[in-house]
N, C-alpha and C positions, 0 to 999 in steps of 0.2 A: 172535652173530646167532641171534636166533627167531623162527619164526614157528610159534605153539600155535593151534592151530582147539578151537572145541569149539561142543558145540548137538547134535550129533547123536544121537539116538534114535530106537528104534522108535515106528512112527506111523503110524495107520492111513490108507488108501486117501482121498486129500482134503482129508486133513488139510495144516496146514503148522507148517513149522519153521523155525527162523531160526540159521543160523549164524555164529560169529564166526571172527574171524582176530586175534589181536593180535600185532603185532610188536615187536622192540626189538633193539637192536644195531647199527642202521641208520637213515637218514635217511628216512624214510616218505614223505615226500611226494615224494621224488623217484623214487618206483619204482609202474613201474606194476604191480598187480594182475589176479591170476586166482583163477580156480577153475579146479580140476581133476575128475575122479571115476573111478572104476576100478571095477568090478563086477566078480565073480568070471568066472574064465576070458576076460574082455575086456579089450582094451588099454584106457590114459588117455584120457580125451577132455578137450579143452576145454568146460568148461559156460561161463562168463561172462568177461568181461574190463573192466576199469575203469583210465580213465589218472590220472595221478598225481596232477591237479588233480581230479578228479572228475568231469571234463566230458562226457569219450566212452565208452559201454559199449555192448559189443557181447555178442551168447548166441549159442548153440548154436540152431539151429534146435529141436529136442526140448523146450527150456525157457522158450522165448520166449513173453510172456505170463503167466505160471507163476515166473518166477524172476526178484530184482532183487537186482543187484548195488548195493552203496553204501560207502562209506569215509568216514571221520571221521579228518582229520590231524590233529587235536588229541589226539586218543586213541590212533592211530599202530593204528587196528583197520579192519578190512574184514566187511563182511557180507554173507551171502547168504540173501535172504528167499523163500523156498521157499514153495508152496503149490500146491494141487491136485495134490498130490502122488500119483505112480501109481509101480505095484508095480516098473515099467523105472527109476526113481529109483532103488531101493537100489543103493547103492557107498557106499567108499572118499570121500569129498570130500579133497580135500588144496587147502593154498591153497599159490601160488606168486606170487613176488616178483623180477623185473625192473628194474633201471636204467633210469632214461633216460639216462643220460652216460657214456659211457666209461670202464670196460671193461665195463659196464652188466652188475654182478654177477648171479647168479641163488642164488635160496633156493629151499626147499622146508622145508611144512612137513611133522610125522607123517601127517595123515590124522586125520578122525572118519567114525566109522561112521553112515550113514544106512539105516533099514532100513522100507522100505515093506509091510507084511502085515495080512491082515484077521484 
């Protein structure tokens, strides 16, 4: 089981970036997706969440407007499209992967560096 994030770079104030997530190992479409992000000396937060069929996404208040979450089960990939991007953005993103069915396994993936600076 994998799940590789990448997209992540330095980027100035406004800018936007678009992250990916590709999975493999696992049956994709039956797990629901997230985003995560961690900033130095701050716990995880959840930034976005997307269900398995692609119907319901839910954000973080912080990113709402600003962030869209999307997946392609054909390509067994998740993204997250980043924009207006402000300096409280830089973290850690990490994507995480959920079952919907019993024993509804859980992934993680490494982490890509996002990093917001003028």
């Amino acid at each position: 089981v994998q799940l590789v994030e990448s997209g992540g770079a330095l980027v100035q104030p406004g800018g936007s970036l678009r992250l990916s997530c590709a999975a493999s190992g696992f049956t994709f479409s039956t797990y629901d997706m997230r985003w995560y992000r961690q900033a130095p000396g701050k716990e995880r937060e959840l930034v976005a969440s997307i269900s398995s069929g692609g119907g319901i996404t839910t954000y973080a208040d912080s990113v709402k407007g600003r962030f869209t979450i999307s997946r392609d089960n054909a390509k067994n990939t998740v993204y997250l499209q980043m924009s207006s991007l402000k300096l409280e953005d830089t973290a850690v993103y990490f994507c995480y992967a959920r079952g919907i069915y019993r024993p509804r396994y859980e992934y993680w993936g490494q982490g890509t560096q996002v990093t917001v600076s003028s």
